[in-house]
C-alpha positions as CSV (number, residue, x, y, z in Angstrom):
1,X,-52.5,129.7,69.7
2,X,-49.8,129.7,67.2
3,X,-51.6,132.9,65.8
4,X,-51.9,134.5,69.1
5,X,-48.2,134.4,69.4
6,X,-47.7,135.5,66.0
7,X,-49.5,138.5,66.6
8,X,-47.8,139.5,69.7
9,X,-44.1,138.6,68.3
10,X,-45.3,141.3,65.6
11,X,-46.5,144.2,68.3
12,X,-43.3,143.7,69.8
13,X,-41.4,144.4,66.6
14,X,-43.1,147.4,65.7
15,X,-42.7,148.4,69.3
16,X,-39.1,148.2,68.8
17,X,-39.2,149.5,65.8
18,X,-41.0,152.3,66.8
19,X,-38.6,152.8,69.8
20,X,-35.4,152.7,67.7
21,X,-37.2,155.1,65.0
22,X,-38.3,157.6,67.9
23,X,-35.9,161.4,67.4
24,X,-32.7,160.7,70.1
25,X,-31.2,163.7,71.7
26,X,-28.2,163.1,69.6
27,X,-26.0,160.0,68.7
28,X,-26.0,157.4,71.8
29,X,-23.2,157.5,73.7
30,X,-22.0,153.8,73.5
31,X,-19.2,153.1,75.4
32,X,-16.8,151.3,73.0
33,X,-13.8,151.2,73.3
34,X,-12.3,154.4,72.7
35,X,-14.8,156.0,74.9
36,X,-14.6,152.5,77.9
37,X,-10.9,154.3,78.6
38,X,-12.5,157.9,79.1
39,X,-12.5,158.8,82.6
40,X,-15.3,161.2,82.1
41,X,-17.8,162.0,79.3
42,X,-20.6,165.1,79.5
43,X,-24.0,163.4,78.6
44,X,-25.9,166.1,79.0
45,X,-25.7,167.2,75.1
46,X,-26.7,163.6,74.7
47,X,-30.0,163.8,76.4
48,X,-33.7,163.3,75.0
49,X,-36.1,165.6,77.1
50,X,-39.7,165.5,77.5
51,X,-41.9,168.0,79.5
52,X,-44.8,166.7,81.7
53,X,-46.4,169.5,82.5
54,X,-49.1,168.1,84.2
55,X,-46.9,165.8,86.4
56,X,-49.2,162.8,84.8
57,X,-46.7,160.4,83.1
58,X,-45.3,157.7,84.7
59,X,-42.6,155.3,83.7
60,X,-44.9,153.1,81.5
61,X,-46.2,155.6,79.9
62,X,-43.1,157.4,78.3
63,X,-42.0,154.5,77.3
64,X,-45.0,154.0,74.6
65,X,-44.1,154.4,71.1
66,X,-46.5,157.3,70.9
67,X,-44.9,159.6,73.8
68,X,-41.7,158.4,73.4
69,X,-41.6,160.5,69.8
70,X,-42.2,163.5,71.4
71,X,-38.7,163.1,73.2
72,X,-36.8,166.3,71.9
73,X,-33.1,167.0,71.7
74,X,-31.5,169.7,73.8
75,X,-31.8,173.3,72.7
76,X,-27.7,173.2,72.6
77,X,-25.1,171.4,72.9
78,X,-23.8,172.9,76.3
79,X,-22.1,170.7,79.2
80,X,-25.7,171.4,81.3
81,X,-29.1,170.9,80.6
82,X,-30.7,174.0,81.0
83,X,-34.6,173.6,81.7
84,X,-34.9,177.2,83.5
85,X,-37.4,178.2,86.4
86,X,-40.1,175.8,85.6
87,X,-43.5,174.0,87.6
88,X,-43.5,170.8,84.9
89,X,-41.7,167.2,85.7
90,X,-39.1,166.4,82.8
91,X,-38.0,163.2,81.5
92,X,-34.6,162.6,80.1
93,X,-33.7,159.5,78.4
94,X,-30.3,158.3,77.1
95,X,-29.0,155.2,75.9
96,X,-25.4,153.6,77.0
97,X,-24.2,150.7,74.8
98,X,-21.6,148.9,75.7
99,X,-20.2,146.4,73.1
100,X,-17.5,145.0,75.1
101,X,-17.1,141.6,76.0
102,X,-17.0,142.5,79.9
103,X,-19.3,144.1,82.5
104,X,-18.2,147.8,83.3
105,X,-19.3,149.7,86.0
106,X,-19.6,153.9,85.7
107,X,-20.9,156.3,88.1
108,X,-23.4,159.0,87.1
109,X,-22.9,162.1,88.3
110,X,-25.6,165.2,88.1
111,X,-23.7,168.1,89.9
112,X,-26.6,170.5,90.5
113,X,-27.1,170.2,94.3
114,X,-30.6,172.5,94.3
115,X,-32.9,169.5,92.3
116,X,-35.5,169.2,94.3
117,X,-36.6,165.6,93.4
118,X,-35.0,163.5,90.5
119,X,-35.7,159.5,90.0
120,X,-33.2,157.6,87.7
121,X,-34.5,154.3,86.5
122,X,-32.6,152.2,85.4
123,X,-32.7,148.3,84.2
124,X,-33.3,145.8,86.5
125,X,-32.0,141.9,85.8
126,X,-35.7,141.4,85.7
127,X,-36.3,142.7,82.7
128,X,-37.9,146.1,84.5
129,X,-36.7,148.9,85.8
130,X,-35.3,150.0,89.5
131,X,-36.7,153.2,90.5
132,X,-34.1,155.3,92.5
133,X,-35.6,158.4,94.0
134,X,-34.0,161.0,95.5
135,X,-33.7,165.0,95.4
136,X,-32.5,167.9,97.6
137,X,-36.3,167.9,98.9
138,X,-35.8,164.4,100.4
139,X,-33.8,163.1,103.0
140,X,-29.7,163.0,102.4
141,X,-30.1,158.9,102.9
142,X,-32.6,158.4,100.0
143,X,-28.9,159.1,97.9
144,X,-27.7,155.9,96.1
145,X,-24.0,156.9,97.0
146,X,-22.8,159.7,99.5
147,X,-22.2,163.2,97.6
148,X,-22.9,166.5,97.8
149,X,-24.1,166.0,94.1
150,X,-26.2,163.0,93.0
151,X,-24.4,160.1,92.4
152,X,-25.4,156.9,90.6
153,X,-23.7,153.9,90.3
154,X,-24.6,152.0,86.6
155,X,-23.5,148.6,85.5
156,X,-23.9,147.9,82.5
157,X,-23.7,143.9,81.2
158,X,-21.6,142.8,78.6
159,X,-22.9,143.3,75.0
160,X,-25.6,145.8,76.8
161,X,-27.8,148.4,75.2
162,X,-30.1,150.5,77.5
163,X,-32.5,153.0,77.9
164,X,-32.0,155.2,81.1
165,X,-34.6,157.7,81.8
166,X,-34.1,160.1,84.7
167,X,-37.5,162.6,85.9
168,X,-36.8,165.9,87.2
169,X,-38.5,168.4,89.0
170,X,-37.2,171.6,91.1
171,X,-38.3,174.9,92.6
172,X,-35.4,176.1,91.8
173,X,-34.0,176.7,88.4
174,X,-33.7,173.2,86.3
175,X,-30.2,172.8,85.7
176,X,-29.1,169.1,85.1
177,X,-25.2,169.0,84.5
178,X,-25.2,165.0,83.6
179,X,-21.9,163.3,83.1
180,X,-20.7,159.7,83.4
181,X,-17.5,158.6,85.2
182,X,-15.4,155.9,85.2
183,X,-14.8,155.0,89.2
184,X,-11.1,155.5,89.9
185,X,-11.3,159.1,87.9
186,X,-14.6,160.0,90.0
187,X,-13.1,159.1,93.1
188,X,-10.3,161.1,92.3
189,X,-12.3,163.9,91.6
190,X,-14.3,163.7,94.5
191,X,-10.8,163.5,96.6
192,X,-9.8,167.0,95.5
193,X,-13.4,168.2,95.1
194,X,-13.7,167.9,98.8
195,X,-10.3,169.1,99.6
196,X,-11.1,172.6,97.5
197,X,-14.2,172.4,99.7
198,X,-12.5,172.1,103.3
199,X,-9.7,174.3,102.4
200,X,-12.5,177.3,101.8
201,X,-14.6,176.5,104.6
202,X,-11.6,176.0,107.3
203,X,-10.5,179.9,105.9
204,X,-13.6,180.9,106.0
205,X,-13.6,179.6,110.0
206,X,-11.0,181.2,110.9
207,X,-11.8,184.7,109.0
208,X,-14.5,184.5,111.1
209,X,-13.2,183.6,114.5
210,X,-10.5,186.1,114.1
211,X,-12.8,188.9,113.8
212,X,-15.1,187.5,116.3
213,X,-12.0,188.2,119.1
214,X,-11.4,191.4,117.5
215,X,-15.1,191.9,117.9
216,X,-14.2,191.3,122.0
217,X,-11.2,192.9,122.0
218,X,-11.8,196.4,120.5
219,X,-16.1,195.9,121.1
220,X,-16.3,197.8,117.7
221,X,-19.8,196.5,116.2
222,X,-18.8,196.6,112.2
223,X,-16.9,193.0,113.3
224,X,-19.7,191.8,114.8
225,X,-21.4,192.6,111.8
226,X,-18.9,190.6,109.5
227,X,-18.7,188.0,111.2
228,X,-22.8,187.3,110.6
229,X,-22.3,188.0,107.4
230,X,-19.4,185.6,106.6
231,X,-21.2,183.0,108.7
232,X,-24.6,183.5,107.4
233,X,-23.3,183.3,103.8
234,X,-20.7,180.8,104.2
235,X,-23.5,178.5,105.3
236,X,-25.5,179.7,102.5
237,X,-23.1,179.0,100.4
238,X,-22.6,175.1,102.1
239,X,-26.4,174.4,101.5
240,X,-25.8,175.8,97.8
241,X,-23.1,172.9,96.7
242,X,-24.8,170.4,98.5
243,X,-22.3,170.0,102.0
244,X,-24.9,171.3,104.6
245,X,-27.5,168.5,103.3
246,X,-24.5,166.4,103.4
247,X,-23.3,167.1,107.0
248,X,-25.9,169.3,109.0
249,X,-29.3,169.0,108.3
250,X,-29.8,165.6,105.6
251,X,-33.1,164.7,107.9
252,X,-34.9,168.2,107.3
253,X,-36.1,168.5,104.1
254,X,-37.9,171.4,104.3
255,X,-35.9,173.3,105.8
256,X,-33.3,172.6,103.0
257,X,-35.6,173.3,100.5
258,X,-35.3,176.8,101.8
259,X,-32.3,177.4,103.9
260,X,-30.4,178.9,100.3
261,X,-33.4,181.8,99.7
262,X,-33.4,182.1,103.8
263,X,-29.2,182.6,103.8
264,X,-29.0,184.7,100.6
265,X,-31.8,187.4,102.0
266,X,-30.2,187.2,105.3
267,X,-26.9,187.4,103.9
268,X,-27.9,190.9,101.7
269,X,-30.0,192.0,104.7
270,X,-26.5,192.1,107.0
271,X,-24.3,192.9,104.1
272,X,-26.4,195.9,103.9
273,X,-26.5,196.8,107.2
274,X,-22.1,196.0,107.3
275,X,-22.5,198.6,104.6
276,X,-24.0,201.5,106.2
277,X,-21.6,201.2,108.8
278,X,-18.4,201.0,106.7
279,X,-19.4,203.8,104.2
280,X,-21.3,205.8,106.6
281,X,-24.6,206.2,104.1
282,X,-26.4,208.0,106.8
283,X,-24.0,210.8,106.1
284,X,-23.6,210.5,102.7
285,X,-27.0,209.6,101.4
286,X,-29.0,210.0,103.9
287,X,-32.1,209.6,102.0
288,X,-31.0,206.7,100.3
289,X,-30.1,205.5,104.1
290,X,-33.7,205.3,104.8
291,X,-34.6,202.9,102.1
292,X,-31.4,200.9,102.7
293,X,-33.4,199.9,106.4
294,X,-36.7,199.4,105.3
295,X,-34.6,196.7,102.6
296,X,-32.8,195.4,105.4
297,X,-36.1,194.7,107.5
298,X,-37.3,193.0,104.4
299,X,-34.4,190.9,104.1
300,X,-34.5,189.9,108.2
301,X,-38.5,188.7,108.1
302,X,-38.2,186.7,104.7
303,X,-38.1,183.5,106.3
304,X,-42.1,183.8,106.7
305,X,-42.2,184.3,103.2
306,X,-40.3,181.4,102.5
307,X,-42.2,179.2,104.6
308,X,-45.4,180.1,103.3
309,X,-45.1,180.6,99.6
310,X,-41.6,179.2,98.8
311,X,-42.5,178.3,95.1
312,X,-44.4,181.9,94.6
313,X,-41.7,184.2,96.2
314,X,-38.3,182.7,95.3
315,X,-38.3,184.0,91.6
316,X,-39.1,187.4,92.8
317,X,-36.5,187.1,96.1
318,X,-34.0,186.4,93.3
319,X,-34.8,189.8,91.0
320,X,-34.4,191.6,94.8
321,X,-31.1,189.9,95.3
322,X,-29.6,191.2,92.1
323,X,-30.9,194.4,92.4
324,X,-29.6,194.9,96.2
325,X,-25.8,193.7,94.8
326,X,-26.7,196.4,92.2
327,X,-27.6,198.6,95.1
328,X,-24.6,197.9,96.9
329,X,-22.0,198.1,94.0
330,X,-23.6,201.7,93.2
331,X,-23.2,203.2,96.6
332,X,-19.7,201.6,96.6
333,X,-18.9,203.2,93.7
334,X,-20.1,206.7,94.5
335,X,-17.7,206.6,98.0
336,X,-15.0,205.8,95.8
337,X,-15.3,208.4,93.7
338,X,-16.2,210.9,96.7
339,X,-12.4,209.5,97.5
340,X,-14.0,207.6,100.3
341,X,-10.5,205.4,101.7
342,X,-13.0,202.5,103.1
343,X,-14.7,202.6,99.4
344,X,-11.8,201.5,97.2
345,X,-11.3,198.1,99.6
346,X,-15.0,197.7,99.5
347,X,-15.9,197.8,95.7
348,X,-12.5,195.8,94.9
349,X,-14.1,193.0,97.4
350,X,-17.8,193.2,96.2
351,X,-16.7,193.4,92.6
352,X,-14.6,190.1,92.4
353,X,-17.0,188.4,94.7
354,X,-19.8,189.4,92.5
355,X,-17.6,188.0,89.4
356,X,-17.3,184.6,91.3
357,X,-21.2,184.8,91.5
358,X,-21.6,185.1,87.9
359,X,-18.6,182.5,86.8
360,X,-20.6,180.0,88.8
361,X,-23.8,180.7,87.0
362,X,-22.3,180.5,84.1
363,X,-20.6,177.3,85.1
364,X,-24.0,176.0,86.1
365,X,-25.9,177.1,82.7
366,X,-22.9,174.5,81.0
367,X,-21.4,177.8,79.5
368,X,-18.5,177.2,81.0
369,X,-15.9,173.9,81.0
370,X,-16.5,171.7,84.1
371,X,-13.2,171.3,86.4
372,X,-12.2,171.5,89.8
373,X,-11.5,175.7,89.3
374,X,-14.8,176.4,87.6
375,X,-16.9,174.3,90.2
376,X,-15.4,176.3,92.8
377,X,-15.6,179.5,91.7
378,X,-18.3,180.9,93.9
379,X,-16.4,179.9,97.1
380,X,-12.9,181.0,95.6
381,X,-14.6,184.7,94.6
382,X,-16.4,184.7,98.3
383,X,-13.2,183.8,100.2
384,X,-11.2,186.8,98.2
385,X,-14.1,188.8,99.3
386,X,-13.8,187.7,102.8
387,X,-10.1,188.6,103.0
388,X,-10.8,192.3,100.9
389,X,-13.5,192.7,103.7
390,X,-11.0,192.4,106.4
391,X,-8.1,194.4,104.6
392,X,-10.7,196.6,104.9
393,X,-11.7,196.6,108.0
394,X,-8.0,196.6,109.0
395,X,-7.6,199.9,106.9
396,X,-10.3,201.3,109.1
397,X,-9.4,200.4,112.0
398,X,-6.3,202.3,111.7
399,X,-7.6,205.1,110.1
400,X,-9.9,205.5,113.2
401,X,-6.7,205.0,115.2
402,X,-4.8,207.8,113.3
403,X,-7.7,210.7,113.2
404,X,-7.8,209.5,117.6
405,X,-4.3,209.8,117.4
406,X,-4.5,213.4,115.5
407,X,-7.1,214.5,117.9
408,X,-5.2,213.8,120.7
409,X,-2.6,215.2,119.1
410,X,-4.7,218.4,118.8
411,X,-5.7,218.9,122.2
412,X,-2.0,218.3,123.4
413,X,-1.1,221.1,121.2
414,X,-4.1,223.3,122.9
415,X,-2.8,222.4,126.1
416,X,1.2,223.0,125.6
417,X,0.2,226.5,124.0
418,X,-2.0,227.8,127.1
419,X,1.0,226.4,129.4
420,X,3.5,228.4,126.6
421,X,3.6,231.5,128.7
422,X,4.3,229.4,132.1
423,X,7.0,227.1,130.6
424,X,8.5,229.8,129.0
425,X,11.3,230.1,131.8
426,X,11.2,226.7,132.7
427,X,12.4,226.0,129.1
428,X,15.3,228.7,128.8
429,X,16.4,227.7,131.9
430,X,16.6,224.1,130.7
431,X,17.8,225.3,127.0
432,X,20.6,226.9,129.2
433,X,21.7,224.2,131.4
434,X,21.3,221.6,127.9
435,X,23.9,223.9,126.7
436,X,26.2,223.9,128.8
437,X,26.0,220.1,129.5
438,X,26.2,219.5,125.5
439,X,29.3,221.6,125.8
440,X,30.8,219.8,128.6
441,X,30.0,216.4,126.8
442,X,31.5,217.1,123.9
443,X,34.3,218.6,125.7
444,X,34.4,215.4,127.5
445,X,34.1,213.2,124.3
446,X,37.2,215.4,123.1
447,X,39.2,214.1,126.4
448,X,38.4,211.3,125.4
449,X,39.3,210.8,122.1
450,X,42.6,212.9,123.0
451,X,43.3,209.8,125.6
452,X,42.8,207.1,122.8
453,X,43.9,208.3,120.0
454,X,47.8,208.6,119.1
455,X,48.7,212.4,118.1
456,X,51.7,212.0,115.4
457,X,49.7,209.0,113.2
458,X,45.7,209.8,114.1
459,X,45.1,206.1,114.6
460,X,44.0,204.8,118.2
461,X,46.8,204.6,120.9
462,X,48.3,202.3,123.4
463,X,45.7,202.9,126.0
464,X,42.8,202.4,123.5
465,X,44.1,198.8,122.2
466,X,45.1,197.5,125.6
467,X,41.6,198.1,126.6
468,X,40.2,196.6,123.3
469,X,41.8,194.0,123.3
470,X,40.8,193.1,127.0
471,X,37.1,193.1,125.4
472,X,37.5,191.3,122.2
473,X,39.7,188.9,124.2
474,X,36.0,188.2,126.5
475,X,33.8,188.6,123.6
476,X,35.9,185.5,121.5
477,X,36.1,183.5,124.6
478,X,32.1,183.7,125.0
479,X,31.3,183.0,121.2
480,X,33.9,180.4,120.5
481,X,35.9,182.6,117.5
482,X,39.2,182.8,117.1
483,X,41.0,186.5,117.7
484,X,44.1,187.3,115.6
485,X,46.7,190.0,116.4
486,X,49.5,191.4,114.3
487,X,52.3,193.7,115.3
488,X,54.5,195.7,112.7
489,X,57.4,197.1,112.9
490,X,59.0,200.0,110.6
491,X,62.7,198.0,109.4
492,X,65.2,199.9,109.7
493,X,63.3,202.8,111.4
494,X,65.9,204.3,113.6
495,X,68.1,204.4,110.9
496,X,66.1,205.7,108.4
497,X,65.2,208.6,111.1
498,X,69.0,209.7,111.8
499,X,69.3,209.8,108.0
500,X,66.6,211.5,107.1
501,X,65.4,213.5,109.8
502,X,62.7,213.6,112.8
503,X,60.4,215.2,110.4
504,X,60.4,212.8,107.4
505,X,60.2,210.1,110.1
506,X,57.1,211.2,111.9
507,X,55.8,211.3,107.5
508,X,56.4,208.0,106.7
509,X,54.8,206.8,110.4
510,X,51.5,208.6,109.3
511,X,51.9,206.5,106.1
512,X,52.3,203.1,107.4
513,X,49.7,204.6,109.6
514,X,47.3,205.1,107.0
515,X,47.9,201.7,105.1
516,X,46.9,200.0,108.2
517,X,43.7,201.6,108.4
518,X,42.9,201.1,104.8
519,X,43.0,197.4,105.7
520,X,40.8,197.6,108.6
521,X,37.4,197.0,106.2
522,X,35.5,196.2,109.5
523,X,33.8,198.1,112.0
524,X,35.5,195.6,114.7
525,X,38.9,196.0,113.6
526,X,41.5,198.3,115.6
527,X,44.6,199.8,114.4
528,X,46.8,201.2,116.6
529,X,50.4,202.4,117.0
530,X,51.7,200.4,119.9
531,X,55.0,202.7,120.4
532,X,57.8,204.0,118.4
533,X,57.6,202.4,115.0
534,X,55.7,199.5,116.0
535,X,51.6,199.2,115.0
536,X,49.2,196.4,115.8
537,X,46.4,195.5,114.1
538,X,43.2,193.4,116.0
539,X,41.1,191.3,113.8
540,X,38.2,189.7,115.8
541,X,36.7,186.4,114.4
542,X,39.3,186.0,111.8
543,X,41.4,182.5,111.8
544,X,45.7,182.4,111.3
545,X,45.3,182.0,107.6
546,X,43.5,185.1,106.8
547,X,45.0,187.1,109.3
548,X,48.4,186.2,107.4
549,X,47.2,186.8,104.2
550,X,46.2,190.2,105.5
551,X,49.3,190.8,106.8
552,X,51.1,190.2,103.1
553,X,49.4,192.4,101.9
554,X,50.0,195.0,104.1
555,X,53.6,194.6,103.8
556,X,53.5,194.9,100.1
557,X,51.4,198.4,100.3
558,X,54.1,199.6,102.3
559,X,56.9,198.9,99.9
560,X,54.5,200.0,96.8
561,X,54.6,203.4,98.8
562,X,58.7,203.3,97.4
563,X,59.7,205.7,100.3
564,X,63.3,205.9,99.7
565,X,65.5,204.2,102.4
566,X,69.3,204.7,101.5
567,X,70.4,202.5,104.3
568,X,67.7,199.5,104.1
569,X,68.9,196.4,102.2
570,X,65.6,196.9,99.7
571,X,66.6,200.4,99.0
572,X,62.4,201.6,100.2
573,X,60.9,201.9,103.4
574,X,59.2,198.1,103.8
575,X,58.0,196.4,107.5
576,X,58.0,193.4,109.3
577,X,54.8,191.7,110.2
578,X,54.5,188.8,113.4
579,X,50.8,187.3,113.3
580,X,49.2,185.1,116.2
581,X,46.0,184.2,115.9
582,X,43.7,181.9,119.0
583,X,41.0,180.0,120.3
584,X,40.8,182.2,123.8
585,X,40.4,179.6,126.7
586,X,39.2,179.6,130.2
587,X,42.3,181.3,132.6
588,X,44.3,182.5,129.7
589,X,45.0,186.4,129.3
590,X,45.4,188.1,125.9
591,X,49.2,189.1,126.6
592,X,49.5,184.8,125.5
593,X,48.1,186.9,121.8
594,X,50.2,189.1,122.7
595,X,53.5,187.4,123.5
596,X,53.0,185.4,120.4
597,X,52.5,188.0,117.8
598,X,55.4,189.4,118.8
599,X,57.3,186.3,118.7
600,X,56.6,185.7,115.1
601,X,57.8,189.8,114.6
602,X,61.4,188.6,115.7
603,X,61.4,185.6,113.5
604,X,60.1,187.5,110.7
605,X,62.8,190.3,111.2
606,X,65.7,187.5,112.1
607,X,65.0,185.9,108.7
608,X,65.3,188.7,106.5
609,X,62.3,191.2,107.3
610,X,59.9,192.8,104.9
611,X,57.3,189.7,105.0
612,X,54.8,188.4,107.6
613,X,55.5,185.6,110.0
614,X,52.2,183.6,111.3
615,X,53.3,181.9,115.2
């Protein structure tokens, strides 16, 4: 008995000696301390992979000293594991060691949503393994936590060093991007992975329920046609990163097996046909046209294909897909340089939404960093696409609308010039009668100006203010703004006229005149000579203050003018300035403005004159 234990005590040594001495992927990643306060570490680097070609190892198996040697490391040190287009099961192994004192919890993350089937096991308290099985091939609820992505939660003891293994298999191309989280960073991830996601989707909704009413409104077929192409590939595009298993169809397996080789053939097929219409290839390869349909026919029946030989035609439906955007970039190209308008909009939007295409392929090879920008690159290319699309279909839209315009245009022309010869006396007649009514308006505009405006100074007249300042007086007592008035009066004027003479009198009134007017800077200001030697000035929306410091300064212009006055006190012609300035009020008239601008004049004369009084 004794012996019998010996033995086995010994097999189990070498068995663990032959497990520790098996070729690792790389170094373990062993969650010490440094690496406990990461919030994410890329395992895939870290990965041993085994191929099982025949689908005939189970869990026992590679876990025998003699397959577990042929474990291999990862042909580089990428952030994905790429296994390529394959029909074998794979088996990763890594190990987590954690040599803290305390439990920690982490959550695996492999962000490929197209696996078809992958099973993680993981220890059990046991002292087996739990098997947890799920894949884009099964149902959304065989997930261990709800992602778009598979997510695992791991605990991982105190003191712990394990042995995960995770088998793979896909249809589709083996790409396992494998990293470890801790939970508040993941959930934070997640938070603003999702918010990327409903921020393209909702644009992408309403892109295409705004063209869909255009589509009603102008019954013009090309919006029709984007709008199933930006539905068709925007659902494409959800059953790519995982959301339409997530939300529309987790129970149907199959069908999201194939819904992404369905969507992307359906999506070229009415890309192609959006295509011919907004480049017109019938016209300008008309041959080519031909073989554009029979493509587009191929691309509208593939589902059967699908259906029937999923695993036998998707390789080959992806060599067509590239070669149709290569198609479709080439015939862009050649309406652009045929200075086809549509063709610019159209190769600028195909071009960056093909760069988005190939940013996320190269995101999911692992040749690209991992982040919330690189994981959404497809959608952020497709939705610039989407909007280029519709600047372009806005562009045609009014280029249509200008050559109807032009052609309209054109038959007026061709109608006018066979009525020429009938109109012909119609129009002198009128020509003669415009005439003679432009002269009589602008004689009457001449009246009119005669009647407002004063003769000697060229500024308005009495007439003219009275009836502006009726309106300004109304206007200030609707909008609540003050209205200020000054009057100025020549000193000295009748003096300085017998002394000098009518003539030089009527000069220095055209000067004060013109002073005036220089300070009028706004279009609502009036100056106007009130009678004799007296001006006013109306300032609409302009408080006592500023009114008064307008008023200065107009009476120190006038003296700067140094007119000679032999019988003035100053010795120079200078003025006297009365400023009012109100709040207009219901049953008030504007002779109260009026009556107190003129007030203020007699104070500002009776103390000395030559300065500006404010009532």
């Amino acid at each position: 008995m004794k012996l019998t234990s010996l033995l086995l005590r010994c097999a189990w040594l070498l068995y663990g000696l032959a497990l520790w001495a098996a070729p690792a992927s790389a170094e373990p990643v062993a969650l010490d301390a440094r690496l406990l306060d990461a919030p994410m570490a890329s395992l895939s680097p870290s990965l041993a992979i085994l191929e099982d070609p025949g689908h005939s190892l189970a869990l026992a198996d590679v876990m025998q000293a003699r397959i577990a040697e042929r474990f291999q490391p990862p042909a580089s040190a990428s952030a994905a594991l790429n296994l390529g287009h394959s029909q074998s099961r794979y088996w990763l192994r890594l190990r987590l060691q954690n040599p803290s004192g305390q439990p920690i919890e982490r959550m695996l993350e492999v962000g490929y949503a197209r696996l078809s089937q992958l099973t993680l096991y993981q220890p059990a308290a046991d002292g087996g393994y739990q098997a947890q099985a799920t894949g884009n091939a099964l149902p959304f609820a065989t997930r261990a936590y709800a992602n778009r992505y598979f997510v695992f939660p791991i605990a991982l003891p105190a003191h712990a060093d394990q042995w995960l293994y995770l088998q793979v298999q896909s249809s589709s191309p083996l790409i396992v991007p494998a990293r470890l989280w801790t939970p508040p960073a993941f959930h934070a991830y997640e938070r603003n992975d999702y918010s990327a996601q409903a921020l393209y989707f909702g644009m992408a909704l309403t892109m295409v329920l705004f063209n869909l009413l255009l589509y009603f409104a102008l019954r013009d077929r090309v919006y029709l046609l984007y709008v199933l192409f930006a539905s068709c590939f925007t659902l494409t595009l959800a059953e790519e990163n995982g959301l339409a298993k997530e939300f529309l169809w987790g129970d149907a397996p199959l069908w999201s097996n194939i819904a992404t080789g369905v969507g992307f053939s359906w999506s070229c097929g009415i890309f192609l046909v959006f295509m011919r219409q907004m480049l017109n290839t019938a016209t300008m390869l008309p041959r080519l046209d031909r073989a554009i349909r029979l493509l587009v026919a191929l691309f509208l029946l593939s589902p059967l294909a699908f259906l029937a030989y999923f695993d036998a035609v998707i390789q080959p439906a992806v060599a067509l897909w590239s070669l149709t955007m290569l198609l479709i970039l080439g015939v862009g190209l050649y309406g652009a340089f045929r200075r086809q308008r549509t063709a610019y909009f159209f190769v600028a939007a195909f071009a960056i939404g093909c760069f988005g295409g190939i940013a996320a392929g190269l995101k999911a090879l692992g040749w690209m960093p991992s982040n919330l920008l690189s994981v959404n690159l497809l959608q952020l290319g497709s939705a610039i696409e989407m909007l280029l699309m519709a600047l372009a279909l806005a562009d045609r839209f009014n280029l249509i609308r200008r050559e109807k315009a032009a052609a309209q245009q054109a038959a007026l022309d061709a109608q006018q010039l066979m009525l020429h010869n009938l109109q012909s006396h119609e129009r002198l007649l009128e020509a003669r009668v415009a005439e003679r009514t432009d002269a009589l308006q602008l004689l009457n505009r001449q009246l009119e100006a005669l009647s407002t405006t004063d003769g000697l100074t060229g500024i308005a007249n009495r007439r003219h203010f009275d009836e502006v300042l009726a309106r300004e007086w109304r206007r200030a007592a609707r909008t609540g703004e003050p209205l200020a008035l000054a009057i100025l009066d020549v000193d000295w004027f009748k003096k300085y006229n017998d002394h000098y003479g009518h003539q030089a009198g009527d000069d220095c009134l055209r000067q004060v005149a013109s002073i005036l007017a220089s300070h009028a800077g706004r279009a609502s200001d009036l100056v106007a000579r009130y009678g004799g030697e007296e001006f006013v000035l109306v300032t609409p929306a302009t408080d006592g203050h500023r009114a008064l410091q307008l008023a200065q300064r107009i009476c120190a212009d006038i003296q700067a003018l140094a007119l000679p006055h032999a019988v003035s006190e100053f010795g120079c012609v200078t003025a006297s300035v009365g400023v009012a300035a109100l709040l207009p009020q219901e049953g008030q008239m504007p002779e109260l403005l009026l009556h107190s601008a003129d007030k203020a004049l007699y104070q500002a004369k009776a103390q000395g004159r030559n300065q500006a009084l404010l009532a």
